[in-house]
KOLTOR-439805 format. One line per 5 residues: number of its first residue (from 0); for each residue x negated, y negated, z negated of N, C-alpha, C, O. Coordinates in nm, 4 decimals, always signed. Example, Ala and Ser with C-alpha at 12.3 -4.5 7.8 and 13.67 -1.06 7.14 Angstrom:
// residues 2
0> -1.3190 +0.5690 -0.7800 -1.2300 +0.4500 -0.7800 -1.3200 +0.3300 -0.7800 -1.4236 +0.3319 -0.8465 ~ -1.2850 +0.2250 -0.7080 -1.3670 +0.1060 -0.7140 -1.2900 -0.0030 -0.7870 -1.3409 -0.1138 -0.8039
***
This chain:
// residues 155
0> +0.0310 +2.3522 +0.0812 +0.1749 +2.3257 +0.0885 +0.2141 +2.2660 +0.2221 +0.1501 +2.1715 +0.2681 ~ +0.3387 +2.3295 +0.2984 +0.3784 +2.2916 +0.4031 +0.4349 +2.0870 +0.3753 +0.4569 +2.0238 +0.2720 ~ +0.4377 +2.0580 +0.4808 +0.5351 +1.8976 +0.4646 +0.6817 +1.9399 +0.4433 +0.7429 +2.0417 +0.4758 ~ +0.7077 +1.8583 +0.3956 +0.8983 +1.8532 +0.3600 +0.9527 +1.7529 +0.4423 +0.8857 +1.7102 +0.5363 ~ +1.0826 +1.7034 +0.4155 +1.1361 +1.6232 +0.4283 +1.1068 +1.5187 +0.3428 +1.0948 +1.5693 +0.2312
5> +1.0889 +1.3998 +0.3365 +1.0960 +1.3136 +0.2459 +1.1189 +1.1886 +0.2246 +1.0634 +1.1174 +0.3083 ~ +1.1935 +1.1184 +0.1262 +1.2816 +1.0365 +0.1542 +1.1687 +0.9127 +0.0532 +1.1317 +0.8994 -0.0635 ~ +1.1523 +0.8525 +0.1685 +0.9728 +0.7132 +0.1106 +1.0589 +0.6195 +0.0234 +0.9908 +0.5686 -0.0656 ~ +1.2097 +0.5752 +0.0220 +1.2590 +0.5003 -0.0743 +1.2721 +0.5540 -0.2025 +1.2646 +0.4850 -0.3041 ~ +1.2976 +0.7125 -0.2015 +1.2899 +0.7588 -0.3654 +1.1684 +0.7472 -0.4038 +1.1577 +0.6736 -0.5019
10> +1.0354 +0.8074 -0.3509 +0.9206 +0.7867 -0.3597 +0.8578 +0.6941 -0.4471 +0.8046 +0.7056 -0.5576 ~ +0.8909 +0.5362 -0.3175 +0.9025 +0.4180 -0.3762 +0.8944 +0.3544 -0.5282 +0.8103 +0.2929 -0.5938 ~ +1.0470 +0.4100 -0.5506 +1.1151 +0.4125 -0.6850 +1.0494 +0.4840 -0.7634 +1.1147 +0.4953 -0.8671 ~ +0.9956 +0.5150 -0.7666 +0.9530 +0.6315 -0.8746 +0.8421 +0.5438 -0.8797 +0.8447 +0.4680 -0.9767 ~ +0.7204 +0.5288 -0.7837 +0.6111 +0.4550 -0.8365 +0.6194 +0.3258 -0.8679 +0.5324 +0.2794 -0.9416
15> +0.7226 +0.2434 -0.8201 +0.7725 +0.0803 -0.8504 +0.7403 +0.1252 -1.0198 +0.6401 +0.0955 -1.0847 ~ +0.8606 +0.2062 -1.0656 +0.8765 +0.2194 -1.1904 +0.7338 +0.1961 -1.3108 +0.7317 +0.1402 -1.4204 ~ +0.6551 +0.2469 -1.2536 +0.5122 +0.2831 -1.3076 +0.4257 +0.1196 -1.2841 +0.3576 +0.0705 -1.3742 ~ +0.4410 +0.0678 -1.1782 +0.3834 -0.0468 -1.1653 +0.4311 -0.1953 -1.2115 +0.3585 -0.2944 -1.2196 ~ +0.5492 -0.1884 -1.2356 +0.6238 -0.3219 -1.2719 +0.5598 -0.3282 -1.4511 +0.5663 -0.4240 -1.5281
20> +0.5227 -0.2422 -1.4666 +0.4356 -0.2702 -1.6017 +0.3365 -0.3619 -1.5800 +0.3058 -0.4760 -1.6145 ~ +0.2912 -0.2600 -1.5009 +0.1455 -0.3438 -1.4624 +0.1255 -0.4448 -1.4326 +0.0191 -0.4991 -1.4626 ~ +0.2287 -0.5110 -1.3570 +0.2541 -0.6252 -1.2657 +0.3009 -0.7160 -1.3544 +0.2733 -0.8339 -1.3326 ~ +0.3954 -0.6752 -1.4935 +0.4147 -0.7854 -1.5747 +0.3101 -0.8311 -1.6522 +0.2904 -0.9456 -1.6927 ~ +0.2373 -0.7192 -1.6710 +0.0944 -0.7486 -1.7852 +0.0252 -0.8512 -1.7368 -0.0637 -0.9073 -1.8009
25> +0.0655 -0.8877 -1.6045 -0.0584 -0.9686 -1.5669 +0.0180 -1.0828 -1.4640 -0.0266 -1.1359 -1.3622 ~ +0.1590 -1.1004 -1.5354 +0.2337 -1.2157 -1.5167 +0.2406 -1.2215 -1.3529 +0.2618 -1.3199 -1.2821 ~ +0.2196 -1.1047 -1.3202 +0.2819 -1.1176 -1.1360 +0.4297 -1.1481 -1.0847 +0.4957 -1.0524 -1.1252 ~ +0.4743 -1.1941 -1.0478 +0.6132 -1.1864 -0.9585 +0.5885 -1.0306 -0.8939 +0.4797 -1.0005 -0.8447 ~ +0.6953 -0.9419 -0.8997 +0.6551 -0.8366 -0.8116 +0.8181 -0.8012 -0.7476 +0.9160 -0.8040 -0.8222
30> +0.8291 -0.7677 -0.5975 +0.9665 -0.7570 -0.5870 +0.9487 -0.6211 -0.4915 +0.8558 -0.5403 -0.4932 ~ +1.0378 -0.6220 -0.4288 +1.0522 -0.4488 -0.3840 +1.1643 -0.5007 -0.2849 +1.2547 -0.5672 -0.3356 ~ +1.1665 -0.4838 -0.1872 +1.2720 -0.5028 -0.0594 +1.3111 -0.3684 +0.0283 +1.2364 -0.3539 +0.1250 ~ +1.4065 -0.2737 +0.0150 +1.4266 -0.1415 +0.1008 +1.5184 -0.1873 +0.1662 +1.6000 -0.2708 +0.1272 ~ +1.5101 -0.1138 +0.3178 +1.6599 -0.1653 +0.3946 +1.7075 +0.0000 +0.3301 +1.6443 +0.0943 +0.2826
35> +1.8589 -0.0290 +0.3604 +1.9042 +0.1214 +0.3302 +1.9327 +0.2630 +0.4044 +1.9019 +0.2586 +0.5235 ~ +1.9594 +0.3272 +0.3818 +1.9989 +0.4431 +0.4294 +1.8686 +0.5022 +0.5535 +1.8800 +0.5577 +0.6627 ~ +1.7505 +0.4587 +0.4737 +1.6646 +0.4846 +0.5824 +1.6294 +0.6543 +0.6138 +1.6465 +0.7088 +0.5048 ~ +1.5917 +0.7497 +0.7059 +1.5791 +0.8370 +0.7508 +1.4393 +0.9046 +0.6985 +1.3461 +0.8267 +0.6782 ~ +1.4208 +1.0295 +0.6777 +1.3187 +1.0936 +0.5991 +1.1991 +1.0935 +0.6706 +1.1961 +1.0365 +0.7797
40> +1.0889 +1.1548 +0.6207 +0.9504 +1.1469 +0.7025 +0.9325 +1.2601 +0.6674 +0.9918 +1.2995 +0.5670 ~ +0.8243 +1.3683 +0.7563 +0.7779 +1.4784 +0.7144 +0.6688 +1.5048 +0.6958 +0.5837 +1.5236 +0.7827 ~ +0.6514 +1.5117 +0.5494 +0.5083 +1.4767 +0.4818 +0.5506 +1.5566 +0.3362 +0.6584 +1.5969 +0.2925 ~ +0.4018 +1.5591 +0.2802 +0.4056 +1.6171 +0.1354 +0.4465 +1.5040 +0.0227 +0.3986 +1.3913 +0.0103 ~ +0.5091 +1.5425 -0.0250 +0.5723 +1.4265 -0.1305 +0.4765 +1.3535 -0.2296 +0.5023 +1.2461 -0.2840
45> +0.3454 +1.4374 -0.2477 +0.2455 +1.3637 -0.3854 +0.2004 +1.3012 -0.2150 +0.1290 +1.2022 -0.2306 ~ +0.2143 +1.3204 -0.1197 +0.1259 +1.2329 -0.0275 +0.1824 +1.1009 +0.0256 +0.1097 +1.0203 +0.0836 ~ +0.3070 +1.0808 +0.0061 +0.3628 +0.9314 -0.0094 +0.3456 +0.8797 -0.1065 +0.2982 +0.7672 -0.0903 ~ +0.3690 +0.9209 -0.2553 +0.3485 +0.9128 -0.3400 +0.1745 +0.8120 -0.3690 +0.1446 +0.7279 -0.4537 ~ +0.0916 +0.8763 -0.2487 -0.0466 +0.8050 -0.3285 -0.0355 +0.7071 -0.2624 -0.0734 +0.5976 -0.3041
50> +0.0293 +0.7279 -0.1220 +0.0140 +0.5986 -0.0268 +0.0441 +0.4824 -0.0937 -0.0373 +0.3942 -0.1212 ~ +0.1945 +0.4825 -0.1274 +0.2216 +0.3833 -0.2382 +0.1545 +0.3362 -0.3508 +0.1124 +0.2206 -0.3543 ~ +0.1383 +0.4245 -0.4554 +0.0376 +0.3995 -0.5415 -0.1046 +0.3342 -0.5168 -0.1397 +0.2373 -0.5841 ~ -0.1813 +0.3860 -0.4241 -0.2931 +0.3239 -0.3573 -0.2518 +0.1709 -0.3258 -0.2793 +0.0686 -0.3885 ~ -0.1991 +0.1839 -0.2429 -0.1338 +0.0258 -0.2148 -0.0782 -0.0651 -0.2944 -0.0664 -0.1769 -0.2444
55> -0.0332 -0.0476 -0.4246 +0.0331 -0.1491 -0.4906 -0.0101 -0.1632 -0.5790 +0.0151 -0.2632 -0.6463 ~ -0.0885 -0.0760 -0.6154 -0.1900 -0.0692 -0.7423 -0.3182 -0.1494 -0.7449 -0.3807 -0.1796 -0.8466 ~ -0.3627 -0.1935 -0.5655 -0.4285 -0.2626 -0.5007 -0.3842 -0.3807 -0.5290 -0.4456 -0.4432 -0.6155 ~ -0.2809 -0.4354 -0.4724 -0.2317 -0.5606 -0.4650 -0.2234 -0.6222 -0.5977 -0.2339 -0.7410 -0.6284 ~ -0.1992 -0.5016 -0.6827 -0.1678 -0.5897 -0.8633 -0.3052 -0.6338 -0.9068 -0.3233 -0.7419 -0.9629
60> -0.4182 -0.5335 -0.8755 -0.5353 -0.4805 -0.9556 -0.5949 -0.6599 -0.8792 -0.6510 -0.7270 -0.9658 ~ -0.5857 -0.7332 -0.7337 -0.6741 -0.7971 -0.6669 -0.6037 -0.9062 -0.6876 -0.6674 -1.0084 -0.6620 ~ -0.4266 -0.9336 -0.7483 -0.3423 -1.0829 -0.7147 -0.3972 -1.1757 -0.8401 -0.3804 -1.0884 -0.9253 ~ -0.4283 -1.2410 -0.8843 -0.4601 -1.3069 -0.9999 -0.3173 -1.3298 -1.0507 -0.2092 -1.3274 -0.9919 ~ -0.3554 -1.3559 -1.1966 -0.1956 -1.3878 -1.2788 -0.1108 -1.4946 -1.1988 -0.1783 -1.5841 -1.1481
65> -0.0176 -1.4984 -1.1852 +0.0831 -1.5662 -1.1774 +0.1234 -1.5372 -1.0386 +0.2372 -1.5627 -0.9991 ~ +0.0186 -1.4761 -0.9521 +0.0707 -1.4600 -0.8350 +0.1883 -1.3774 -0.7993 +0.2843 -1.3606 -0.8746 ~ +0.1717 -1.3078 -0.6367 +0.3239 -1.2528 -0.6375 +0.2878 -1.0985 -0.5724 +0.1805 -1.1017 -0.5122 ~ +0.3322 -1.0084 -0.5716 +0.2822 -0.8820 -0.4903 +0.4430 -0.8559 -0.4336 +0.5137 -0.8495 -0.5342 ~ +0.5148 -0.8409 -0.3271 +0.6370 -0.8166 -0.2614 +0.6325 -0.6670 -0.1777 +0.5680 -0.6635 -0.0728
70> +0.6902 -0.5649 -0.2177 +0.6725 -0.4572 -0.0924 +0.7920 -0.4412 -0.0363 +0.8959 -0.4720 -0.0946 ~ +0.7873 -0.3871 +0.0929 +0.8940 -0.3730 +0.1465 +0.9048 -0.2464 +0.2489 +0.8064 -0.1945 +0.3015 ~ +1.0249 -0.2094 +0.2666 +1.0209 -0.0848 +0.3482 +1.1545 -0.0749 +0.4221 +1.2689 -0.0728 +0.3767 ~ +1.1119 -0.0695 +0.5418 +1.2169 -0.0617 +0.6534 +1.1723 +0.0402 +0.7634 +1.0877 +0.1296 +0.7628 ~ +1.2978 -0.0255 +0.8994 +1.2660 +0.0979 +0.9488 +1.2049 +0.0370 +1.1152 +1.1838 -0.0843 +1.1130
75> +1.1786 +0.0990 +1.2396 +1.1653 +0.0462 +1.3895 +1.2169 +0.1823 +1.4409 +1.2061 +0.2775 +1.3636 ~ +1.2747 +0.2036 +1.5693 +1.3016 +0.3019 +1.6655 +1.2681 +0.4123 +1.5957 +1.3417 +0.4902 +1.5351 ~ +1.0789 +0.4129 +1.6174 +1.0342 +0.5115 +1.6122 +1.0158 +0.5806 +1.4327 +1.0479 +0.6917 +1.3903 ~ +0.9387 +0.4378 +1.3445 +0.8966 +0.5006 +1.2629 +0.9872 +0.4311 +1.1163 +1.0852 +0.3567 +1.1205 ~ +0.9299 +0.4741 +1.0174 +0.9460 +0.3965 +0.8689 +0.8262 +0.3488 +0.8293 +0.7319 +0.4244 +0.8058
80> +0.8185 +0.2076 +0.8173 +0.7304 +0.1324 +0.8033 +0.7539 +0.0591 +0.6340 +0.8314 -0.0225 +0.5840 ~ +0.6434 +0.1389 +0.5893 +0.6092 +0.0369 +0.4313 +0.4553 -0.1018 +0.4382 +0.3401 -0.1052 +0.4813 ~ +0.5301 -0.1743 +0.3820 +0.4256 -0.2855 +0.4126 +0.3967 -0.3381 +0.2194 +0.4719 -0.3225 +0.1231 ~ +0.2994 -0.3824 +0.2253 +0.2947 -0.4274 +0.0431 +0.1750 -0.5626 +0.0777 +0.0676 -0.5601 +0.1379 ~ +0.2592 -0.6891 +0.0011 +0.1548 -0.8071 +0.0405 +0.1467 -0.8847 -0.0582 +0.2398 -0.9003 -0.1372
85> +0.0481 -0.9364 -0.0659 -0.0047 -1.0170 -0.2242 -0.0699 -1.1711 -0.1994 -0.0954 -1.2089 -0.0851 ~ -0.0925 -1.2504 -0.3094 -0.1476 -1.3683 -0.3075 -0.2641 -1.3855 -0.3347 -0.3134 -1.4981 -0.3282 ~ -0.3595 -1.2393 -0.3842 -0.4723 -1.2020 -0.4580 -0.5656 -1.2767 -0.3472 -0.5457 -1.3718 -0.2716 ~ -0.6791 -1.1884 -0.3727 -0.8361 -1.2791 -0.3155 -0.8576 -1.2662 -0.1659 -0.9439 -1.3170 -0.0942 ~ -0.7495 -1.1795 -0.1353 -0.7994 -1.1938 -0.0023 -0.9097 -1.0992 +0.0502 -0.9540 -1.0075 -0.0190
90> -0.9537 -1.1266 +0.1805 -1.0820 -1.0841 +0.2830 -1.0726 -1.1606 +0.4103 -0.9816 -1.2019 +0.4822 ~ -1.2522 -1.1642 +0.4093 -1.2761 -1.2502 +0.5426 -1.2594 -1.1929 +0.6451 -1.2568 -1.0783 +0.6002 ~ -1.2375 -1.1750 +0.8130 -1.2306 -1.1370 +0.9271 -1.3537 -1.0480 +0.9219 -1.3346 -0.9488 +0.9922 ~ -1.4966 -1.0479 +0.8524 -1.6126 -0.9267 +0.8974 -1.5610 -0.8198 +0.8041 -1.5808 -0.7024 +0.8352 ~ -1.4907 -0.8519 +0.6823 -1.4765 -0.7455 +0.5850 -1.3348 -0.6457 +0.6013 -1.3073 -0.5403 +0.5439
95> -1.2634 -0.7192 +0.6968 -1.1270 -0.6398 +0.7643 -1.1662 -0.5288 +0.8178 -1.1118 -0.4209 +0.7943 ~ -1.2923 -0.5490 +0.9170 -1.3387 -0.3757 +0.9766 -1.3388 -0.2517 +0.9138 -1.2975 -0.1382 +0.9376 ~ -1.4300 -0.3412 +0.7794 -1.4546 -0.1937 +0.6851 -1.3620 -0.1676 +0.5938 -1.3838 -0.0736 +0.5173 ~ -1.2406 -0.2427 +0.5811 -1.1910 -0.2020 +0.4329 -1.0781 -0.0796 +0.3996 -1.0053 -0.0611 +0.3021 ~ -1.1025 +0.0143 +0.5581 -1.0448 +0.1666 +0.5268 -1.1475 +0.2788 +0.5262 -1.1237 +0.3995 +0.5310
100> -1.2801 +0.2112 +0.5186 -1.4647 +0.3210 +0.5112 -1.3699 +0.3564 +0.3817 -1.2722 +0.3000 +0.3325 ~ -1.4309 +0.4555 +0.3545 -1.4985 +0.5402 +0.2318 -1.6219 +0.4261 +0.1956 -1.7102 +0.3543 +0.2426 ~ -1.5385 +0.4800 +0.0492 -1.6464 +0.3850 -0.0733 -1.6733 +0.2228 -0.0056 -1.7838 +0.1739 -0.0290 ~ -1.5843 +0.1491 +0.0684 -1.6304 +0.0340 +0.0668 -1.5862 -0.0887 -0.0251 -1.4656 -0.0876 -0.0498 ~ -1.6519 -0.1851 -0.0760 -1.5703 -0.2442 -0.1770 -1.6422 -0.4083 -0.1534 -1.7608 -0.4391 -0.1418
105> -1.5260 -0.4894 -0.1520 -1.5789 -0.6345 -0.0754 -1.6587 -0.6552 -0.2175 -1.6240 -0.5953 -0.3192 ~ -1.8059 -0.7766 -0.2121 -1.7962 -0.8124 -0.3399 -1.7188 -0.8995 -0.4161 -1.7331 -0.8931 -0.5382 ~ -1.6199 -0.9995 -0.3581 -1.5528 -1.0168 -0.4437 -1.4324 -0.9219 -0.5426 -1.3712 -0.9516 -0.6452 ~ -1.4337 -0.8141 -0.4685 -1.3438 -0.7405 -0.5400 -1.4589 -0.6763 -0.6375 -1.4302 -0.6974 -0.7554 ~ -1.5709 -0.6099 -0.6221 -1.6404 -0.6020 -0.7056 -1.6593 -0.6769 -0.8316 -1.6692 -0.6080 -0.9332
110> -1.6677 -0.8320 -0.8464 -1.6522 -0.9450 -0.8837 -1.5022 -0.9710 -0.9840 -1.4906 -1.0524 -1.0756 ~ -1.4338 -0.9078 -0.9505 -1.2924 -0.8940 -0.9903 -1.2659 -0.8064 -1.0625 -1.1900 -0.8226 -1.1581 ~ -1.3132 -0.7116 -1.0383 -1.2631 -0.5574 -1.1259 -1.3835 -0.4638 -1.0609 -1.4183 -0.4566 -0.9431 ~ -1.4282 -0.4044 -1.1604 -1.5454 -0.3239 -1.1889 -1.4921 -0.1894 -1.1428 -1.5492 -0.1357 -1.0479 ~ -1.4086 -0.1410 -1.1891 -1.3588 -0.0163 -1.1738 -1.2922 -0.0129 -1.0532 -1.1835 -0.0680 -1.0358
115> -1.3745 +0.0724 -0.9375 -1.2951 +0.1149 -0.8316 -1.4059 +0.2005 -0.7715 -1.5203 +0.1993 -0.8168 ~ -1.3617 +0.2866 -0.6512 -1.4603 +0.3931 -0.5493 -1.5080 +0.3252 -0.4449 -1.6192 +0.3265 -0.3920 ~ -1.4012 +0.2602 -0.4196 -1.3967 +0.2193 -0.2494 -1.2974 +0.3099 -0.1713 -1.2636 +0.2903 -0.0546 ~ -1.2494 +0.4252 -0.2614 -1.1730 +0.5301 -0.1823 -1.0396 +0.5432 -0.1650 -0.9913 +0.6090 -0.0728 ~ -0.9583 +0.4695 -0.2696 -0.8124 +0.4370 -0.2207 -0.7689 +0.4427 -0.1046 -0.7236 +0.5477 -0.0591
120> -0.7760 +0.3055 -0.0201 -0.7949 +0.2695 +0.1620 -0.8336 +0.3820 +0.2026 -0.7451 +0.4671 +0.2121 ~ -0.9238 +0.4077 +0.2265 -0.9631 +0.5246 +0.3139 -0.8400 +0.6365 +0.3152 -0.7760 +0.6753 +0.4129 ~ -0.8284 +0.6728 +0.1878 -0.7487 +0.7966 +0.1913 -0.5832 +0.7357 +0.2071 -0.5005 +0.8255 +0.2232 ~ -0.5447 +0.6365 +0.2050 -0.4397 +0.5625 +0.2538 -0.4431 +0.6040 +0.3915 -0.3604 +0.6862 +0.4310 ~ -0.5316 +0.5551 +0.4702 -0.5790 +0.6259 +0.6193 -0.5217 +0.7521 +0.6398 -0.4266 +0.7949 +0.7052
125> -0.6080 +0.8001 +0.5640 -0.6585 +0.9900 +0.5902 -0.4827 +1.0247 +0.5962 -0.4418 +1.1139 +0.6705 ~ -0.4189 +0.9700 +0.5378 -0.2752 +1.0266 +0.4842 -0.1818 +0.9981 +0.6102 -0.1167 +1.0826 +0.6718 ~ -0.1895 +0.8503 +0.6376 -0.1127 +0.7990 +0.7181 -0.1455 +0.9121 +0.8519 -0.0457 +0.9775 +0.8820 ~ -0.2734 +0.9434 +0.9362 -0.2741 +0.9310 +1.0034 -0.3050 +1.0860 +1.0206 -0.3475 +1.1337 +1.1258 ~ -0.2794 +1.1580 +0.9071 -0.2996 +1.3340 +0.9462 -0.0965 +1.3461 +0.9549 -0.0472 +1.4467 +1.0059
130> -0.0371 +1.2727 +0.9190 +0.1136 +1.2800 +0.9640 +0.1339 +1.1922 +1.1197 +0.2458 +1.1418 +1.1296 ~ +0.0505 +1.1712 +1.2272 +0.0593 +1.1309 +1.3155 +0.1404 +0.9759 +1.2609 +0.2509 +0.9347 +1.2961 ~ +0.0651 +0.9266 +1.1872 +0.1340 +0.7434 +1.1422 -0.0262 +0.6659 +1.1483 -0.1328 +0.7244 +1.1676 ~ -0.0094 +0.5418 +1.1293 -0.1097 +0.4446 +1.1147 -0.0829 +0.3322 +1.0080 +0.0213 +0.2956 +0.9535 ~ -0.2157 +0.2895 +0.9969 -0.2362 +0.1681 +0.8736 -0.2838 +0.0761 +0.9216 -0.3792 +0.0855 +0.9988
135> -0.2245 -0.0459 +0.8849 -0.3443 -0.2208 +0.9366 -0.3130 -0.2454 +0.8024 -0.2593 -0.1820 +0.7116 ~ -0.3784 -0.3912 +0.8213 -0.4177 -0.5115 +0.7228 -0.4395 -0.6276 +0.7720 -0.5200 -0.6291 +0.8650 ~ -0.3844 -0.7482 +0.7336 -0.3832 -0.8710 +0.7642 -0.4263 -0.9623 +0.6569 -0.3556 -0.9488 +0.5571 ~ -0.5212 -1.0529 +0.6442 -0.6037 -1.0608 +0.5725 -0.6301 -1.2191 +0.5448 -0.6878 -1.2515 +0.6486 ~ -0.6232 -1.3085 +0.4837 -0.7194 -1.4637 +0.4508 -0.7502 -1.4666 +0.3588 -0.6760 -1.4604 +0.2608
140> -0.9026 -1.4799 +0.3565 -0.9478 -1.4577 +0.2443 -0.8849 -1.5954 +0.1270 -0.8114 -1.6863 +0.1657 ~ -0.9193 -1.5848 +0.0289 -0.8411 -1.6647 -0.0932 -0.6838 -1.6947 -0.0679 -0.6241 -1.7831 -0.1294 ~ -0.6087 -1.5910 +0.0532 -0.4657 -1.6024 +0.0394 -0.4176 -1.5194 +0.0595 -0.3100 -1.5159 +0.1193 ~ -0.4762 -1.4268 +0.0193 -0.3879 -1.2326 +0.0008 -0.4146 -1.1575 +0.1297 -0.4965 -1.1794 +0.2189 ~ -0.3095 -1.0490 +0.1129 -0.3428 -0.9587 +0.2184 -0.2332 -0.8727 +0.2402 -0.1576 -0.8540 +0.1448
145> -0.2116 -0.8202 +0.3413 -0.0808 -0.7575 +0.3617 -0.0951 -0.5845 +0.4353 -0.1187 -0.5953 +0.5557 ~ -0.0888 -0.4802 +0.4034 -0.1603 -0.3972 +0.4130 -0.0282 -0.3034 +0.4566 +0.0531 -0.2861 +0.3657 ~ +0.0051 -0.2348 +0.5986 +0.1026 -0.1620 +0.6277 +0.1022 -0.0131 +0.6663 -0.0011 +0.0469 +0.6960 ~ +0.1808 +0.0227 +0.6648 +0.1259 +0.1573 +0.6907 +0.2976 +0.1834 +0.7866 +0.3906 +0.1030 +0.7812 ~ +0.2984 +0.3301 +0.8758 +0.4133 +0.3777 +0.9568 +0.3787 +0.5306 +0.9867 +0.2757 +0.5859 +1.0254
150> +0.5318 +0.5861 +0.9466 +0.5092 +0.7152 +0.9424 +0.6534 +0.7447 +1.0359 +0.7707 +0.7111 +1.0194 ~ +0.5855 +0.8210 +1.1368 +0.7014 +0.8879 +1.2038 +0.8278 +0.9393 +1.1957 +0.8118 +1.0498 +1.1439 ~ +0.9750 +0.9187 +1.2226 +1.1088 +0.9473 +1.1493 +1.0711 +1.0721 +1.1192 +0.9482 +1.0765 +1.1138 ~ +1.1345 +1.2031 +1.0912 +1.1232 +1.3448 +1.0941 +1.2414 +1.3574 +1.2293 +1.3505 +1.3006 +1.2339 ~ +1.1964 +1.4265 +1.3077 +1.3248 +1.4805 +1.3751 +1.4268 +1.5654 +1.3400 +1.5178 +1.5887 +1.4194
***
């Protein structure tokens, strides 16, 4: 399938919808911040779709109860920038290198939840950056993590 046009705040919405479950089950604060009228990206739509999902599904799966997971999505010159940040466990400065490998998984997240690949991140990557966009992460360990991603306007 060719890329479309696509608009990352409907996107958004659609997977918020699916996660605010999740996020209550486990007594999170979860909020959602869009600036408006933001401009489309040209990408496949299930491929924003995971970006998000990957990412917030992260932040719920790693924040311990009561914490908070906040995403937000705005815009700069060039690109549309989604960012998603949590109060969860964190990572130390050696474990920041690896945590867009394939199959890598800190052990405390191991420690935390059993069920995972290591492959989320990575393919968060793979996504961002076959649409000419990029991903970081900002990181203390035992005080969350903030994980962004930027995808080029569409012209």
């Amino acid at each position: 399938k060719e890329p479309e046009l696509v608009d990352v705040a409907d996107v958004l919405n659609s997977v918020t919808d699916l996660m605010l479950a999740r996020a209550e089950e486990k007594d999170l604060l979860f909020s959602v911040d869009m600036e408006p009228n933001l401009p489309p990206v040209r990408a496949r739509p299930e491929h924003i779709k995971q970006l998000w999902t990957n990412l917030i599904s992260n932040a719920i799966k790693y924040t311990e109860p009561g914490g908070i997971v906040v995403v937000s999505l705005s815009q700069n010159p060039k690109y549309v920038v989604g960012v998603v940040r949590d109060t969860g466990i964190g990572m130390a400065p050696e474990q920041l290198a690896h945590v867009f490998e394939e199959f890598y998984r800190t052990e405390e997240a191991k420690a935390l939840e059993r069920q995972g690949t290591g492959l989320g991140l990575s393919i968060v990557k793979r996504i961002a950056e076959s649409y000419g966009g990029r991903v970081w992460v900002e990181s203390e360990k035992g005080k969350g993590s903030k994980f962004g991603f930027a995808l080029p306007k569409a012209a």
